[in-house]
OpenMM code with the backbone's topology and positions (N, CA, C; nanometers):
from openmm import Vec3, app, unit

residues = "UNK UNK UNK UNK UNK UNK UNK UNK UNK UNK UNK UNK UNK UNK UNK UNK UNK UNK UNK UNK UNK UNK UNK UNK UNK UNK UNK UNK UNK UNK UNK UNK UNK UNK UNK UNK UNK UNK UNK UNK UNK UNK UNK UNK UNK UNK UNK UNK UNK UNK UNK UNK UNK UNK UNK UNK UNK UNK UNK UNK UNK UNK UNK UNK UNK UNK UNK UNK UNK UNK UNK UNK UNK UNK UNK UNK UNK UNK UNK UNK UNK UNK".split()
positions = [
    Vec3(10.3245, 9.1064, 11.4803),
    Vec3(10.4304, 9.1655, 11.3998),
    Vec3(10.5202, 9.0537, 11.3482),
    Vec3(10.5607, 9.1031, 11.2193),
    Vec3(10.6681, 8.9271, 11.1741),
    Vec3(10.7699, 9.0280, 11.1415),
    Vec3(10.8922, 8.9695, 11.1874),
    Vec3(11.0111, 9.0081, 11.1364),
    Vec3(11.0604, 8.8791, 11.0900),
    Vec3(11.1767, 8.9757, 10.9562),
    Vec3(11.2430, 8.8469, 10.8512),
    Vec3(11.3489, 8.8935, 10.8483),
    Vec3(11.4392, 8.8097, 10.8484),
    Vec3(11.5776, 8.8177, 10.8060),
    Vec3(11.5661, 8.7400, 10.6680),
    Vec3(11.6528, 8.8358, 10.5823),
    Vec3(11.6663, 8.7823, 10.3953),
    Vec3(11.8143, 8.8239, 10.3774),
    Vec3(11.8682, 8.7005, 10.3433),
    Vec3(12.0312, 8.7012, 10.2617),
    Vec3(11.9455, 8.6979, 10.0909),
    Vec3(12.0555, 8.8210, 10.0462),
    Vec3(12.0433, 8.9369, 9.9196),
    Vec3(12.1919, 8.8700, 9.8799),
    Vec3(12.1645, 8.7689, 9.8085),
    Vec3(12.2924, 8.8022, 9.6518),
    Vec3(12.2924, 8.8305, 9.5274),
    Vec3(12.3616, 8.9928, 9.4945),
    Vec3(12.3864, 9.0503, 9.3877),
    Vec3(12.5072, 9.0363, 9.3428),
    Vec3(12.4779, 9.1557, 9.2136),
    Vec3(12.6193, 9.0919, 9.1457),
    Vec3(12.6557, 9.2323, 9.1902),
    Vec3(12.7885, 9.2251, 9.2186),
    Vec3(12.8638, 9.3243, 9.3195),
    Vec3(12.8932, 9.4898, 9.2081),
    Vec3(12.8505, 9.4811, 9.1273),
    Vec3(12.8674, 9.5916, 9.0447),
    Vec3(12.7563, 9.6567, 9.0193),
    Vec3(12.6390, 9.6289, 9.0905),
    Vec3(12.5637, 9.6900, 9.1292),
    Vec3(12.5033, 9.7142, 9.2412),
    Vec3(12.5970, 9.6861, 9.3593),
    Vec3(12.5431, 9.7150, 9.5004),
    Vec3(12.4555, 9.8755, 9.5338),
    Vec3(12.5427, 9.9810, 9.5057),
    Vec3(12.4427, 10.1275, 9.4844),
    Vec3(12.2933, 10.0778, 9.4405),
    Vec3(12.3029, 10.0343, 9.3487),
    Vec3(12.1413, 10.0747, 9.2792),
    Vec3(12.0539, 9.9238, 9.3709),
    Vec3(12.1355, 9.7987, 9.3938),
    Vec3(12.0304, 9.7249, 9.4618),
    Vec3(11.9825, 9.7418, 9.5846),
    Vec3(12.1056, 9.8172, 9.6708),
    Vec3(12.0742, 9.8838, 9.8263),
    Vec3(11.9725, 9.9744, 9.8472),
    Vec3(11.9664, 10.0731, 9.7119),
    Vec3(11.8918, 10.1724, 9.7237),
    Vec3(11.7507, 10.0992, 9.7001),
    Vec3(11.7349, 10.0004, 9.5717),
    Vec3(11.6037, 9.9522, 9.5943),
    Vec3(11.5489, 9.8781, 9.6978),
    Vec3(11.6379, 9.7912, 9.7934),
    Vec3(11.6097, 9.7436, 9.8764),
    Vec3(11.5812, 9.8281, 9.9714),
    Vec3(11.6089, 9.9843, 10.0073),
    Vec3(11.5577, 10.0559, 10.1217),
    Vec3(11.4345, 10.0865, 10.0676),
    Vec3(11.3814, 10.1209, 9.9217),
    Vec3(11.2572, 10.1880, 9.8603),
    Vec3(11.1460, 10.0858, 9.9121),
    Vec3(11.2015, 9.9463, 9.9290),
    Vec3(11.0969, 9.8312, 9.9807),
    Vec3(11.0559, 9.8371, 10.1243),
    Vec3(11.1328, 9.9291, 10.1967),
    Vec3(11.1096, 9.9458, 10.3352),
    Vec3(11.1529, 9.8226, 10.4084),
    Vec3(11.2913, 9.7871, 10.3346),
    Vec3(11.4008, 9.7350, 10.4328),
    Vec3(11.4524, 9.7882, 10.4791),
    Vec3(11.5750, 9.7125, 10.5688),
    Vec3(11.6475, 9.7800, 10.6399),
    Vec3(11.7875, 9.6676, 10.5647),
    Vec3(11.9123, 9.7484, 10.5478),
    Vec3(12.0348, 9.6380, 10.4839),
    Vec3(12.1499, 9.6679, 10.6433),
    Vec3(12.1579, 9.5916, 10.6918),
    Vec3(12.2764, 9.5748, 10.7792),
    Vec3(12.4001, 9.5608, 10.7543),
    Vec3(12.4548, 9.4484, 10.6136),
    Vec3(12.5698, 9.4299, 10.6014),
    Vec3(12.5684, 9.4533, 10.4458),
    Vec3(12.6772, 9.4631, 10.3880),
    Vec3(12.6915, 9.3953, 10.2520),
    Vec3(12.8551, 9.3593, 10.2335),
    Vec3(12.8622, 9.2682, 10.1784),
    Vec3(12.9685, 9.1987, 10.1572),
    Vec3(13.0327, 9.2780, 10.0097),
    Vec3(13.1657, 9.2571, 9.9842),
    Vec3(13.2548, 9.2621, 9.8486),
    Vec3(13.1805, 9.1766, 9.7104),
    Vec3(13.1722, 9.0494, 9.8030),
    Vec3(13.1336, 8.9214, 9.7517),
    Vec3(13.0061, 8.9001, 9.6540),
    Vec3(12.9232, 9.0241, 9.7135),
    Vec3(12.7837, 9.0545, 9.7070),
    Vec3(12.7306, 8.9913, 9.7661),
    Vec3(12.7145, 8.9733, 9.8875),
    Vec3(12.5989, 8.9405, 9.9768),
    Vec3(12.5564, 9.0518, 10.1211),
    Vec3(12.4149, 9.0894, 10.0414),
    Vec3(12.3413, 9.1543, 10.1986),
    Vec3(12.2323, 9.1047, 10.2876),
    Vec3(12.2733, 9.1458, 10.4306),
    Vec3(12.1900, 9.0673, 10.5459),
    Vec3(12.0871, 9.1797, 10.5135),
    Vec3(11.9165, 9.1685, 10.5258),
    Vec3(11.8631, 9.2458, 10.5219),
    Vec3(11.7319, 9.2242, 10.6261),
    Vec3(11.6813, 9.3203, 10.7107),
    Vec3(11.5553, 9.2847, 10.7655),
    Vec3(11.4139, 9.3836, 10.7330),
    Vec3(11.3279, 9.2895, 10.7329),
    Vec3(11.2309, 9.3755, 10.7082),
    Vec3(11.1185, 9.3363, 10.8160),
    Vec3(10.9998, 9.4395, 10.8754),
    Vec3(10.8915, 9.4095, 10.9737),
    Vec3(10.7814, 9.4441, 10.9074),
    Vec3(10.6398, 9.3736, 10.9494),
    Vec3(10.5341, 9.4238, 10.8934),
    Vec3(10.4447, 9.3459, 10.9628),
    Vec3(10.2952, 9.3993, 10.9833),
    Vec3(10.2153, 9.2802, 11.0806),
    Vec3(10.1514, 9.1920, 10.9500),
    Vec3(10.1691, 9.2091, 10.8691),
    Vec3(10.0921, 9.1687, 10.7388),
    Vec3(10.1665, 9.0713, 10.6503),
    Vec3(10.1359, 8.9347, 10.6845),
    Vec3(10.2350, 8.7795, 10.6098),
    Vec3(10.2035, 8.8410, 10.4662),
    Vec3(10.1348, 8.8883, 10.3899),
    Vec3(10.0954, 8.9095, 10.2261),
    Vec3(10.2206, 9.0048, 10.2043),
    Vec3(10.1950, 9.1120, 10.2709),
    Vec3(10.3127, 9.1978, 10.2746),
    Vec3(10.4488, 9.1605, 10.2578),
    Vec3(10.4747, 9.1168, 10.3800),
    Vec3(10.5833, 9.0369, 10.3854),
    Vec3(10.6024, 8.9268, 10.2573),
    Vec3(10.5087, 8.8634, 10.2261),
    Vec3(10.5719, 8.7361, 10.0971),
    Vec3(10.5963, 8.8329, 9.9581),
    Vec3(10.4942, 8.9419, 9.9411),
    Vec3(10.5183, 9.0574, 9.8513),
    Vec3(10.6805, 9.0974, 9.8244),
    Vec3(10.7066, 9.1671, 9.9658),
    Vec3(10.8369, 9.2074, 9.9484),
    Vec3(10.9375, 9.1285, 9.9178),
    Vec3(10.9347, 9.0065, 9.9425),
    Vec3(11.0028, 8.9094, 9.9324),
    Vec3(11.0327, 8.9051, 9.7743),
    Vec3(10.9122, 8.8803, 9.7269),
    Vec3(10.8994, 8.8483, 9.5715),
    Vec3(10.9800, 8.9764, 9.4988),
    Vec3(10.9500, 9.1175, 9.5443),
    Vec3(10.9744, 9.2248, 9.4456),
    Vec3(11.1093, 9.2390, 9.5332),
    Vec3(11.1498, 9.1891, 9.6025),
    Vec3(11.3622, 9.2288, 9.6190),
    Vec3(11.4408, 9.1023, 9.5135),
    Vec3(11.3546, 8.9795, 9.5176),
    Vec3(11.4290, 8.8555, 9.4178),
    Vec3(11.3922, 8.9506, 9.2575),
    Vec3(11.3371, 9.0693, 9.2264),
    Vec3(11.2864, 9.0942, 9.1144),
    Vec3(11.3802, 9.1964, 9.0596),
    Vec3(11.4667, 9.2576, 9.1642),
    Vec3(11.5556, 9.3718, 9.1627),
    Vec3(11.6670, 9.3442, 9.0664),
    Vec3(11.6735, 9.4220, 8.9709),
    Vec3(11.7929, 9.4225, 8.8672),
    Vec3(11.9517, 9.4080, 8.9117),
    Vec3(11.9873, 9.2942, 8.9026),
    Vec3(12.1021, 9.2971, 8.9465),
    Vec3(12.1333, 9.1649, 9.1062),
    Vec3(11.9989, 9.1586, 9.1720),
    Vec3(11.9890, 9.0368, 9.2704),
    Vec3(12.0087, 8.9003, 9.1661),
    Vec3(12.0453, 8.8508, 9.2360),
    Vec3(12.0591, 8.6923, 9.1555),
    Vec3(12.0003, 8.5932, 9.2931),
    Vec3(11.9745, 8.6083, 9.4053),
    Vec3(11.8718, 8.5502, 9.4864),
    Vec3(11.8615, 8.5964, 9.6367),
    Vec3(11.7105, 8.6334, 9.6656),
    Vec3(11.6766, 8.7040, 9.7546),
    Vec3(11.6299, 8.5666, 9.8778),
    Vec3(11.6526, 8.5267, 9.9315),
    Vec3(11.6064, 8.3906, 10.0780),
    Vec3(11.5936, 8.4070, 10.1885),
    Vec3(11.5053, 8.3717, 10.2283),
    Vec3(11.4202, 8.4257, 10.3626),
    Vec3(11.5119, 8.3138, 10.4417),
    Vec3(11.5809, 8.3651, 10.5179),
    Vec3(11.6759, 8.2859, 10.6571),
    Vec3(11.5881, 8.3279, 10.7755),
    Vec3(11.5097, 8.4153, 10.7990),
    Vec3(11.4725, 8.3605, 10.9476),
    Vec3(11.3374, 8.4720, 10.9633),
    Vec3(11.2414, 8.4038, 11.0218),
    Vec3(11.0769, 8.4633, 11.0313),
    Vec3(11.0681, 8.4587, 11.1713),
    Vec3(11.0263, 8.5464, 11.2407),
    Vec3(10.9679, 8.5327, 11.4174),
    Vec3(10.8184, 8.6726, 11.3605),
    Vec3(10.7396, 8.5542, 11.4333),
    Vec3(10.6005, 8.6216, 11.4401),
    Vec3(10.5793, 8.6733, 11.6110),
    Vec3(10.5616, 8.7723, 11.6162),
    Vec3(10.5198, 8.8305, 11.7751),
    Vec3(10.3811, 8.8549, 11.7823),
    Vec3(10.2536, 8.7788, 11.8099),
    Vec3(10.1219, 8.7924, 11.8120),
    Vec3(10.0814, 8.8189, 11.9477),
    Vec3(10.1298, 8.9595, 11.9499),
    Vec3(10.0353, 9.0255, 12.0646),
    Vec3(9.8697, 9.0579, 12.0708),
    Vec3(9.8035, 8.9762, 12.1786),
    Vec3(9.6757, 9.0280, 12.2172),
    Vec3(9.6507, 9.1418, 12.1793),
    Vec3(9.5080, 9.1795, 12.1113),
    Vec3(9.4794, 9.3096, 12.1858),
    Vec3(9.4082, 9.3271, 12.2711),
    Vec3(9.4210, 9.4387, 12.3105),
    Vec3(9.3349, 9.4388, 12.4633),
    Vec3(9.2274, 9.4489, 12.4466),
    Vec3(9.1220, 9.3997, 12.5539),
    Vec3(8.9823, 9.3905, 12.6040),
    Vec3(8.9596, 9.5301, 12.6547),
    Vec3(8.8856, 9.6110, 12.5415),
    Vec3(8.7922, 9.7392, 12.6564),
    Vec3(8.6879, 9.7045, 12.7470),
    Vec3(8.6951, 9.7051, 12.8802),
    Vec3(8.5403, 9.6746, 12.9441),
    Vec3(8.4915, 9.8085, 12.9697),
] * unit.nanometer
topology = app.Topology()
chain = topology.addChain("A")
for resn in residues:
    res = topology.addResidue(resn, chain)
    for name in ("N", "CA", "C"):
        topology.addAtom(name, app.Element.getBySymbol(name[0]), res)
């Protein structure tokens, strides 16, 4: 499983419509600032996925830059049927 943390800066007069696209991506937004800046995380076991979403939140009308601040990969085994 990879989880990412992505700092989201928009231009603050459109926070409604970029929050909402950022949940349609199957994020999650934790904070958002006045300033326009949102902490956002997203999970997926799939790195393509993940660089995908990445690409289509920097694509969002109104972001002016989407940056991946922090990746943890959890590569759990799977189990052995005997």
């Amino acid at each position: 499983m990879n989880i990412v943390g992505i700092l989201v800066q928009f231009r603050p007069e459109r926070e409604a419509f970029v929050r909402q696209q950022i949940i349609t991506q199957g994020c999650e937004v934790h904070l958002a600032t006045p300033a326009g800046k949102m902490v956002v995380t997203f999970e997926h076991k799939d790195d393509e996925v993940i660089a995908g979403t990445l690409v289509a939140l920097q694509n969002i009308d109104g972001v002016v830059t989407a940056t991946l601040v922090y990746h943890h990969t959890d590569y759990q085994p799977e189990e052995t049927v005997l």
